[in-house]
C-alpha positions as CSV (number, residue, x, y, z in Angstrom):
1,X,0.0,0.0,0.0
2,X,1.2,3.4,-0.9
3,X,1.0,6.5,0.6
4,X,2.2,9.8,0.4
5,X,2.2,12.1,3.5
6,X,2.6,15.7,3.7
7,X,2.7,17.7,6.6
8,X,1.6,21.4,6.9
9,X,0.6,23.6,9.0
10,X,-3.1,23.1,8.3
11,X,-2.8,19.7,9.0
12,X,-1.5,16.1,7.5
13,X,-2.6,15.3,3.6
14,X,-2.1,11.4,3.1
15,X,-2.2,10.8,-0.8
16,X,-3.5,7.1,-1.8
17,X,-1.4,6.1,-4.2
18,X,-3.3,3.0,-5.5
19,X,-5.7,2.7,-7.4
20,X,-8.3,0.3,-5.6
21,X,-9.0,-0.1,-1.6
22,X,-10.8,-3.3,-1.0
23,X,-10.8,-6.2,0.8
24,X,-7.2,-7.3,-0.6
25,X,-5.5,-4.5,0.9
26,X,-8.0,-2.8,3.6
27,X,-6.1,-4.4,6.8
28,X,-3.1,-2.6,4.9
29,X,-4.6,0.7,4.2
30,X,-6.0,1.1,8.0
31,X,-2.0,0.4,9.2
32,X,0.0,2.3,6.7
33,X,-3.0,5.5,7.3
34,X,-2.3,4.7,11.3
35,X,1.7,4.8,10.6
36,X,1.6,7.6,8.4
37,X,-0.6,10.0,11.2
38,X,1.5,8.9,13.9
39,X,2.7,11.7,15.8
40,X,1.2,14.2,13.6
41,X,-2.1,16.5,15.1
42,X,-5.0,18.5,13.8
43,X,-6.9,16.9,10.7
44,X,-5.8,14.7,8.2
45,X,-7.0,14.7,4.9
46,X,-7.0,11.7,2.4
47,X,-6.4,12.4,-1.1
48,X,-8.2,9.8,-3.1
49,X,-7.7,11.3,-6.7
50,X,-6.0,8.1,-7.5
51,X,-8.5,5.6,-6.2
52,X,-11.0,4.4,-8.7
53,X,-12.5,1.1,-6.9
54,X,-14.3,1.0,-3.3
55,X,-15.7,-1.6,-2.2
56,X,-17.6,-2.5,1.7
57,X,-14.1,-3.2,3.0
58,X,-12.7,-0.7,1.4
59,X,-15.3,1.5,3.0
60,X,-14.8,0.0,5.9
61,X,-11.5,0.8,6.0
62,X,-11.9,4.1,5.8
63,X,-14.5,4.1,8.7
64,X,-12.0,2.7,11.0
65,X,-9.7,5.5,10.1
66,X,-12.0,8.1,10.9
67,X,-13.0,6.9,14.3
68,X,-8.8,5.9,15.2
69,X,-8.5,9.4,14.8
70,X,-10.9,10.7,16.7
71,X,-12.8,13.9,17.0
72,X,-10.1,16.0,17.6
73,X,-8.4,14.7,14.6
74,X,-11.2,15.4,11.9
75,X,-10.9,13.2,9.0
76,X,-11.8,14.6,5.4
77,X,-11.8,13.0,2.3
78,X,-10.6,15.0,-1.2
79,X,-10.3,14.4,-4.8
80,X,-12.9,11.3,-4.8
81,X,-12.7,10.0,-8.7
82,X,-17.0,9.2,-9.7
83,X,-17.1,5.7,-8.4
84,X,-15.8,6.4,-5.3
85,X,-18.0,9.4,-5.4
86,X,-20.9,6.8,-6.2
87,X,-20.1,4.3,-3.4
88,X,-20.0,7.1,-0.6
89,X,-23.2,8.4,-1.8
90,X,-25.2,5.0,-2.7
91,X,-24.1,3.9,1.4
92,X,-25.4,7.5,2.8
93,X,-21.6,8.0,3.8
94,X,-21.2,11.3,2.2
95,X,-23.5,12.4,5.1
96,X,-20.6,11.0,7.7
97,X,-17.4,12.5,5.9
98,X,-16.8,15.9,4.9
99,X,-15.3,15.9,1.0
100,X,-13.7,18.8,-0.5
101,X,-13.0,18.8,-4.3
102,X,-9.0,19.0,-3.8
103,X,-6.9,18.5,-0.7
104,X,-5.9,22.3,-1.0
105,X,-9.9,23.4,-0.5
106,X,-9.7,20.6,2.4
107,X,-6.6,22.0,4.1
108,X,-8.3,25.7,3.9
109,X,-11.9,24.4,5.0
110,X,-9.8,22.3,8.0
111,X,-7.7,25.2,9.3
């Protein structure tokens, strides 16, 4: 699993750079996101622009991020590609995350 981290003062943008998240690589994705924010405070926000499959344990995945992180560590989600889009919106999830367009609209929203 790769992915990108990039710290700023806004907070931590984690790029996905793969181009699926399901249930191959979701125990993966929830360790390599946990390693990644480590250390790191104020929200994190995962660039997606490169993922173009999600499936329920990808999903899931991503839940479990959200809630290791905790509320004072807000979790937003950027860039979603349309089937991502579709998935988060067909499960009622786009009421649970906040999603910005691009991880620079995320960092401004976040800080």
């Amino acid at each position: 699993m790769q992915i990108r981290s990039n710290h700023t003062a806004a907070g931590l943008v984690l790029s996905v750079d793969e181009n699926r998240i399901d249930a191959a690589v979701a125990i993966e994705f929830k360790e390599a996101v946990r390693a990644a924010a480590d250390g790191s405070d104020g929200p994190v926000i995962l660039d997606l622009a490169q993922v173009t499959f999600l499936d329920s344990s990808g999903l899931g995945a991503v839940v479990a991020v959200m809630k290791l992180l905790g509320p004072l560590r807000p979790l937003h989600l950027a860039a979603l590609t349309p089937p991502v889009a579709k998935v988060l919106r067909l499960t009622r999830m786009d009421r649970i995350f906040t999603i910005h367009p691009q991880p620079p609209t995320a960092l401004k929203a976040a800080g």
